[in-house]
ROKEDREN-348871 format. One record per residue (C-alpha): residue in three letters; z, x, y negated. Coordinates in steps of 0.001 Angstrom, whole numbers, padded with zeros to 6 digits, always signed. Example, Ala and Ser with C-alpha at 12.3 -4.5 7.8 and 13.67 -1.06 7.14 Angstrom:
# residues 2
ALA+007800+012300+004500;SER+007140+013670+001060;
END
This chain:
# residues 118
UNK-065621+034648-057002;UNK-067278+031409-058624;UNK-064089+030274-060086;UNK-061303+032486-061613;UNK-058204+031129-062974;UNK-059623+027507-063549;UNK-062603+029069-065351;UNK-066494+028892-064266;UNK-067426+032812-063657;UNK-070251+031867-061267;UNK-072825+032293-063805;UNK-071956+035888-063971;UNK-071809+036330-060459;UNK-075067+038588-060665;UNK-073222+041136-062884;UNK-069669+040747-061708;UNK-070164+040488-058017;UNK-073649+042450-058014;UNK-075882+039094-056149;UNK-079336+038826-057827;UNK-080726+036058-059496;UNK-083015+034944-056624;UNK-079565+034188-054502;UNK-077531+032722-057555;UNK-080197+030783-058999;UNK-081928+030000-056248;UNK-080435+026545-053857;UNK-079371+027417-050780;UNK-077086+025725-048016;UNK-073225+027038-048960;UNK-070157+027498-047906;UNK-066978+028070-050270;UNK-063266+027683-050434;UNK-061277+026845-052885;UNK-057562+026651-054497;UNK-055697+024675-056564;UNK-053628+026283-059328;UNK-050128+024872-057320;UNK-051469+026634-054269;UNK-051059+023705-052081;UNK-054400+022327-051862;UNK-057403+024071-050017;UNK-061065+023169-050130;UNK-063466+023886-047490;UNK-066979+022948-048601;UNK-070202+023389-046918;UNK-073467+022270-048578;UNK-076692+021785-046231;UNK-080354+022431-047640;UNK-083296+023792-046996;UNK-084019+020096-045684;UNK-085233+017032-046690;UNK-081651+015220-047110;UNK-080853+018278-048718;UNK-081969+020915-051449;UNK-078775+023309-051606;UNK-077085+024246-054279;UNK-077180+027214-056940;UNK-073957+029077-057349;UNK-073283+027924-060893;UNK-073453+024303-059119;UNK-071445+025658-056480;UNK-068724+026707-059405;UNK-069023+023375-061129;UNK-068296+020860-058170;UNK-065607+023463-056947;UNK-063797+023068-060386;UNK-064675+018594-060429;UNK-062690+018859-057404;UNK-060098+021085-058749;UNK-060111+024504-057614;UNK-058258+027125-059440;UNK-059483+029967-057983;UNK-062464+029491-055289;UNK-065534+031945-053583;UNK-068521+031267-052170;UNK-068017+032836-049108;UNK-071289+033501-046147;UNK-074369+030751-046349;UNK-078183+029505-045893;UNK-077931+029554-041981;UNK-074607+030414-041587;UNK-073410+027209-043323;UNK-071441+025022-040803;UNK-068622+022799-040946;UNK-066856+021992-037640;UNK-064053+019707-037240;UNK-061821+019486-034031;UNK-062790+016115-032461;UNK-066120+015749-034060;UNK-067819+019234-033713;UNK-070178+019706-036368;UNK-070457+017804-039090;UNK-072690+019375-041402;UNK-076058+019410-041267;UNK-077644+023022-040250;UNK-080351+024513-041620;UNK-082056+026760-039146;UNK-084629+024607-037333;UNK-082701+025592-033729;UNK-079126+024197-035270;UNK-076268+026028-035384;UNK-076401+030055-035926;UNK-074306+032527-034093;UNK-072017+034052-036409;UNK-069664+037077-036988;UNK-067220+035488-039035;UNK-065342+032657-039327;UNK-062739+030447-041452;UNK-060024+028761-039000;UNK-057500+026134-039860;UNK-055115+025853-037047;UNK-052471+023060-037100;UNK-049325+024332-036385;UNK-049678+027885-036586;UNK-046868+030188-038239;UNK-046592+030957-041102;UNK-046365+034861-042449;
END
């Protein structure tokens, strides 16, 4: 978590979710989601680096633009390579970071219009 409850934790991340300094501190290419208190908005962000248009981003500055944009509650969820943003109609539209593009990946975050709900 990088934002509980409308309030910055991701400075603490390295004793509350057990990362280490070199990962928080450090900018990296990210990917988070985030919530607004209401429940009714959803972020998907994905920040590039390791490139020159982009540095990354440090988990407390992760935390910060998370809450600018209004996130209640949000995570950083998996990044550096893994980092992609797709959009139907567009394909990617972030910028990855591994010299060869895109990374094969085990996980994924999936918006599908239309789908039911549970």
């Amino acid at each position: 978590m990088i934002v509980r409850g409308d309030v910055d934790v991701s400075a603490a991340t390295d004793s509350l979710e057990g990362t280490f300094p070199r990962f928080s501190a450090g900018r990296h290419p990210r990917s988070a989601v985030g919530v607004s208190r209401d429940g009714r908005t959803l972020w998907l962000v994905a920040v590039g680096g390791r490139s020159t248009t982009s540095v990354g981003m440090t988990l407390p500055e992760l935390g910060a633009l998370l809450r600018e944009l209004g996130a209640w509650d949000a995570m950083n969820l998996d990044g550096g390579g893994s980092t992609a943003l797709v959009l139907r109609g567009r394909g990617v539209v972030s910028a990855p970071s591994d010299p060869a593009g895109e990374r094969t990946v085990g996980s994924v975050v999936l918006l599908i219009e239309g789908a039911a709900r549970r």
